[in-house]
Biotite code that builds the C-alpha atoms (Angstrom):
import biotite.structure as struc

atoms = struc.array([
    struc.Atom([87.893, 110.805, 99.755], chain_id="A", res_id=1, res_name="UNK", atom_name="CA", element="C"),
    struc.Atom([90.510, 109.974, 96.965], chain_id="A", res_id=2, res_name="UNK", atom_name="CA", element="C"),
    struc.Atom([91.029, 112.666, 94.936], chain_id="A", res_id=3, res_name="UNK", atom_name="CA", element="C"),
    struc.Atom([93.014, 110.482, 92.338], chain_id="A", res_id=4, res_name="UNK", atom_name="CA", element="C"),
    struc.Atom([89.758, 108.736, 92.043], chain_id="A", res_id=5, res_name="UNK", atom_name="CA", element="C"),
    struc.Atom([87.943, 111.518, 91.395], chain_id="A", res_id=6, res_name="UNK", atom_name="CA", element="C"),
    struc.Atom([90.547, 112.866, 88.576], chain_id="A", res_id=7, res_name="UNK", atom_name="CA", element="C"),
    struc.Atom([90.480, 109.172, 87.028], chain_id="A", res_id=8, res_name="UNK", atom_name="CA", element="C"),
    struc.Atom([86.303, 108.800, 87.032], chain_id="A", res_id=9, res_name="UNK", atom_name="CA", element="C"),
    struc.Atom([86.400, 112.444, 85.310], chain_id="A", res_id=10, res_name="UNK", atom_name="CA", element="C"),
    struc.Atom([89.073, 111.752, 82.813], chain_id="A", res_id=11, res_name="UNK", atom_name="CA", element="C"),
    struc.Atom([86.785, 108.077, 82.293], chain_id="A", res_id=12, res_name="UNK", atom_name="CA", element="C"),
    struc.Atom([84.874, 111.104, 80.117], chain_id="A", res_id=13, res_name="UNK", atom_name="CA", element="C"),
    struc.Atom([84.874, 110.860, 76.300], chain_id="A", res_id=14, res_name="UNK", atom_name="CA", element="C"),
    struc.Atom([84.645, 114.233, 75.715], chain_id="A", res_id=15, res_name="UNK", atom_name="CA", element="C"),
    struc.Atom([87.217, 115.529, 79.083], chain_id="A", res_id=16, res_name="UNK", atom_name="CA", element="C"),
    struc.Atom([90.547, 116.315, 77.393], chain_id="A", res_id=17, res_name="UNK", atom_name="CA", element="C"),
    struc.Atom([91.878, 116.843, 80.434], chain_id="A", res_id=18, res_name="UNK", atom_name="CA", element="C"),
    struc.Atom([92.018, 118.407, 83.853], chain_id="A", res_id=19, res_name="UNK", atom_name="CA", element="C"),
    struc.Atom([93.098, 122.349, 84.502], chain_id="A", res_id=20, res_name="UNK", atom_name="CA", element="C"),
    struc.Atom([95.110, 123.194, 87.335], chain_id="A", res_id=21, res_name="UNK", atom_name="CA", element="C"),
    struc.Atom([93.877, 126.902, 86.176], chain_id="A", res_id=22, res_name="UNK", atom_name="CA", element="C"),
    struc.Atom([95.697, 129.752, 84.612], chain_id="A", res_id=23, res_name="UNK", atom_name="CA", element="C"),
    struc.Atom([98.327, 129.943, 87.778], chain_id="A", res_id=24, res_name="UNK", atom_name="CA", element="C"),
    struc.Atom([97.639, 126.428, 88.663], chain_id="A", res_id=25, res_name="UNK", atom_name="CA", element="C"),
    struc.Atom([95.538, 127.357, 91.827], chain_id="A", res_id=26, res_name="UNK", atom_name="CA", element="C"),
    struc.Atom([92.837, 124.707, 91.496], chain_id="A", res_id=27, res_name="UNK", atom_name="CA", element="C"),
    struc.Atom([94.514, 120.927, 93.163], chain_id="A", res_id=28, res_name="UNK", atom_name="CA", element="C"),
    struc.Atom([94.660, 119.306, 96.096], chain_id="A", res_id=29, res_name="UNK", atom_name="CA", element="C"),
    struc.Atom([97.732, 119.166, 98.025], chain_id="A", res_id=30, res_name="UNK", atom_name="CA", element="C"),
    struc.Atom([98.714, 115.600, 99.250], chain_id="A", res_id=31, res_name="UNK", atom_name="CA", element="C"),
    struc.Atom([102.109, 115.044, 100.971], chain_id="A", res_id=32, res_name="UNK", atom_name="CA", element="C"),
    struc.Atom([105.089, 115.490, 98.294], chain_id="A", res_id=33, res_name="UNK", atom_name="CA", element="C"),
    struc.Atom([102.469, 115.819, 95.140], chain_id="A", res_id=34, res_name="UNK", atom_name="CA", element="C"),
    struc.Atom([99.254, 117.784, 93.975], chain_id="A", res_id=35, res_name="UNK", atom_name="CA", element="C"),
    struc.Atom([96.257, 116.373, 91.930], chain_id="A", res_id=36, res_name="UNK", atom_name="CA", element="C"),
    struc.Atom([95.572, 119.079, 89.470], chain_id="A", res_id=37, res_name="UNK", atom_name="CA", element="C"),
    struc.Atom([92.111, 120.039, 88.458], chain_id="A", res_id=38, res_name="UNK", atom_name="CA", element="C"),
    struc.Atom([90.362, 118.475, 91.849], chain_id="A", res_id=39, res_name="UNK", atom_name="CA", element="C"),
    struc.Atom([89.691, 120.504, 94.566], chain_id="A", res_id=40, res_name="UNK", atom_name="CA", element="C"),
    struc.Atom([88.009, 118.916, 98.104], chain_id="A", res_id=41, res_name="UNK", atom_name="CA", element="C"),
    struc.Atom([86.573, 120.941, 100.348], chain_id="A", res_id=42, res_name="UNK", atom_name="CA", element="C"),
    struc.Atom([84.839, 119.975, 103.860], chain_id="A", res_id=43, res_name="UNK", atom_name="CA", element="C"),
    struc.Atom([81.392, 120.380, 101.912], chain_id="A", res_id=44, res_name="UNK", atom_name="CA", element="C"),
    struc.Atom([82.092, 120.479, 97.857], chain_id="A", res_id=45, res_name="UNK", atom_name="CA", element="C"),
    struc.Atom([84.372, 118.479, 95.241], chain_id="A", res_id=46, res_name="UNK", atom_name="CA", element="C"),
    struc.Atom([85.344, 120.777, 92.385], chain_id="A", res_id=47, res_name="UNK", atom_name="CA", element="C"),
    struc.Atom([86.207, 119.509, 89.114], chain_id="A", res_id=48, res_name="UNK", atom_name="CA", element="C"),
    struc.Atom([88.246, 121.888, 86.807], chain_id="A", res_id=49, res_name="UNK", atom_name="CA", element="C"),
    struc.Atom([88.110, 120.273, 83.179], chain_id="A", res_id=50, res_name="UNK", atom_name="CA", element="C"),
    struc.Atom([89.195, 121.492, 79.798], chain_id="A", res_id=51, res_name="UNK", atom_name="CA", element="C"),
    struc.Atom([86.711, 119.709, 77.534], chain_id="A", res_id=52, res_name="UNK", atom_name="CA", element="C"),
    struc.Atom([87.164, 118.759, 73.837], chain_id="A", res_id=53, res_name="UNK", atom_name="CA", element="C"),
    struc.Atom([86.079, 120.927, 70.651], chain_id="A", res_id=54, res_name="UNK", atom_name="CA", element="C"),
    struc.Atom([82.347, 120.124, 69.325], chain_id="A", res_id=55, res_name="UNK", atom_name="CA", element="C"),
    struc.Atom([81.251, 118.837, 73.341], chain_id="A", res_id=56, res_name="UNK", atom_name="CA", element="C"),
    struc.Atom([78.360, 119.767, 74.592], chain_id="A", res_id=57, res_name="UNK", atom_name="CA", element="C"),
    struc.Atom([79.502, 121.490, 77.769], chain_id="A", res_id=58, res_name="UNK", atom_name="CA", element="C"),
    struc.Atom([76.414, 121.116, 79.856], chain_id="A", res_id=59, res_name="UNK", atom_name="CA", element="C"),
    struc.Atom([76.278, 117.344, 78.668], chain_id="A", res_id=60, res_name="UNK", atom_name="CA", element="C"),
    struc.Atom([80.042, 116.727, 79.678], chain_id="A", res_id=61, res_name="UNK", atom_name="CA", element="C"),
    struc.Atom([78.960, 118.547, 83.102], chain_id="A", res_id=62, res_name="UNK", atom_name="CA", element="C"),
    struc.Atom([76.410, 115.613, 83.773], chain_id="A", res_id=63, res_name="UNK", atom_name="CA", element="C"),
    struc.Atom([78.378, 112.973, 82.570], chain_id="A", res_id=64, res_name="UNK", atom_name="CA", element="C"),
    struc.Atom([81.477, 114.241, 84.828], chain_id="A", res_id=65, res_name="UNK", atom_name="CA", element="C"),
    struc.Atom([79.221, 114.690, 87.822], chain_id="A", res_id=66, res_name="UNK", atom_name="CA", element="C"),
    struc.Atom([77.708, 110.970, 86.781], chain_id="A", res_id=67, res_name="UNK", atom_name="CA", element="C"),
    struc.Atom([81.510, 109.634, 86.652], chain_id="A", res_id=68, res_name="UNK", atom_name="CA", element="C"),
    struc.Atom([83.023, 111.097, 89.960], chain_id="A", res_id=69, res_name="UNK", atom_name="CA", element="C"),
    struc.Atom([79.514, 110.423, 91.870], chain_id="A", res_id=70, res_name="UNK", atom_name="CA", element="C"),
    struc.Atom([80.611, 107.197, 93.138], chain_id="A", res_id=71, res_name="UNK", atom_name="CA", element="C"),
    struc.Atom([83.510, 108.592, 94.425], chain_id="A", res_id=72, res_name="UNK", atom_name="CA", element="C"),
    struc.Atom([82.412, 111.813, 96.012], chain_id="A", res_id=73, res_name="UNK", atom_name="CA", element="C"),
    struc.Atom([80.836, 110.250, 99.036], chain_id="A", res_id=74, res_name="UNK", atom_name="CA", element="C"),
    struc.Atom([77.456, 112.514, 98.908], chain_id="A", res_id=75, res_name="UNK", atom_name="CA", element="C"),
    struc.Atom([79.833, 115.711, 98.326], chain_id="A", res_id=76, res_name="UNK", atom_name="CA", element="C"),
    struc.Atom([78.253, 118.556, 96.256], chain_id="A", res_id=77, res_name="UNK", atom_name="CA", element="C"),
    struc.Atom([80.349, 118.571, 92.815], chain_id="A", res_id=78, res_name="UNK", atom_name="CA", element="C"),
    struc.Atom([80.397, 121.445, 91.130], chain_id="A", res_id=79, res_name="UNK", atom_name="CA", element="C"),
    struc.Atom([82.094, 121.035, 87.695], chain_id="A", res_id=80, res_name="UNK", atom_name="CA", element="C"),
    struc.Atom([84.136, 123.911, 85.369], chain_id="A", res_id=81, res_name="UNK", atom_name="CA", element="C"),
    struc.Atom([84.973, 124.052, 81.813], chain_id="A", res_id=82, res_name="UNK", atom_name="CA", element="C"),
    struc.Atom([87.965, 126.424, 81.744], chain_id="A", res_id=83, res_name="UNK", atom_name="CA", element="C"),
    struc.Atom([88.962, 126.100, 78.594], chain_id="A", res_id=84, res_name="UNK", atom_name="CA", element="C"),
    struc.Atom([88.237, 124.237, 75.217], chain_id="A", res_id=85, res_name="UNK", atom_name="CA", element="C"),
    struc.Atom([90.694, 122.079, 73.017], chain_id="A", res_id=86, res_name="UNK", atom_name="CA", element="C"),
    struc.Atom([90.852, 122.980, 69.983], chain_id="A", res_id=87, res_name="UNK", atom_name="CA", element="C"),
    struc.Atom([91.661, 120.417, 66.950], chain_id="A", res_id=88, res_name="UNK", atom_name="CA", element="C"),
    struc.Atom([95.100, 120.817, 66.622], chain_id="A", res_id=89, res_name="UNK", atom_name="CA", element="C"),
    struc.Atom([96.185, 122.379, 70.230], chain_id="A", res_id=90, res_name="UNK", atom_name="CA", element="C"),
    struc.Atom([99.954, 120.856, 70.803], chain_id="A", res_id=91, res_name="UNK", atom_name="CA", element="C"),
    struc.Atom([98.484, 119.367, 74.072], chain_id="A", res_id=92, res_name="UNK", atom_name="CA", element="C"),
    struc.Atom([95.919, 117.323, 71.788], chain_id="A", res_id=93, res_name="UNK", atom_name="CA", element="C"),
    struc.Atom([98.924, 116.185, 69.372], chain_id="A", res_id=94, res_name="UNK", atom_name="CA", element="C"),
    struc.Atom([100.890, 115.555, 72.261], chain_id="A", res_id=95, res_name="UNK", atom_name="CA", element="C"),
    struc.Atom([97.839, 113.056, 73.633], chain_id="A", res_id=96, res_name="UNK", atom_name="CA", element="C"),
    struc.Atom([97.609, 111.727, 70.871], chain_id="A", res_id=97, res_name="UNK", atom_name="CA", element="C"),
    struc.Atom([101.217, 110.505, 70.604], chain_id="A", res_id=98, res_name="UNK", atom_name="CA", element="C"),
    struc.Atom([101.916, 112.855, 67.266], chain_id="A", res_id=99, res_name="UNK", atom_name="CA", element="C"),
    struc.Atom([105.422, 114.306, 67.264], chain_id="A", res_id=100, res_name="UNK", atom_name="CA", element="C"),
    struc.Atom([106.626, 117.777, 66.073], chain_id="A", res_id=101, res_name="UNK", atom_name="CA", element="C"),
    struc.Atom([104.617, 121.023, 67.466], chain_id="A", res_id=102, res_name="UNK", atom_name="CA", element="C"),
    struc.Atom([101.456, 122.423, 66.825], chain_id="A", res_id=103, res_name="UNK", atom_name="CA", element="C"),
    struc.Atom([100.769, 123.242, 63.224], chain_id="A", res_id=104, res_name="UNK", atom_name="CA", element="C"),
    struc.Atom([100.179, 126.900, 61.524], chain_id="A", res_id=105, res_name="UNK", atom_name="CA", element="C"),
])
């Protein structure tokens, strides 16, 4: 399985902001020289870490994520994660975007 594949179908996702390596960034998978952040593969689950936008539906962008990746997951379980939520404004979004400056006060 290609987890780059799986970390492009869930990013295909409207409301995905982005992936989350987690807090210590714990949660990839290790390829040779480079990590995929947010996608874990096990021998019997794909895990999808996420940080989703403000005003989603989380259990909606769940779905939609497992939906997305499904074709890619070859019959894997997929067990998805909101770990955080971006809020309007977050200097990640602005960055995104392609705003310049920092977050605003």
């Amino acid at each position: 399985m290609d987890p780059d594949a799986v970390s492009t179908a869930a990013l295909s996702c409207p409301q995905v902001a982005r992936l989350s390596g987690g807090f210590a960034g714990e949660v990839a998978t290790y390829l040779p020289g480079r990590s995929v952040a947010g996608v874990r593969v096990t021998d019997d689950e794909v895990e999808i870490h996420l940080v989703a936008r403000w005003g989603a539906n989380l259990p909606e962008v769940a779905d939609a994520v497992r939906l997305a990746v499904k074709p890619v997951t070859a019959g894997l379980r997929t067990s998805v994660y909101v770990e955080d939520i971006e809020m309007p404004g977050d200097a990640a979004a602005l960055v995104e975007q392609g705003a310049s400056g920092g977050a605003r006060s």
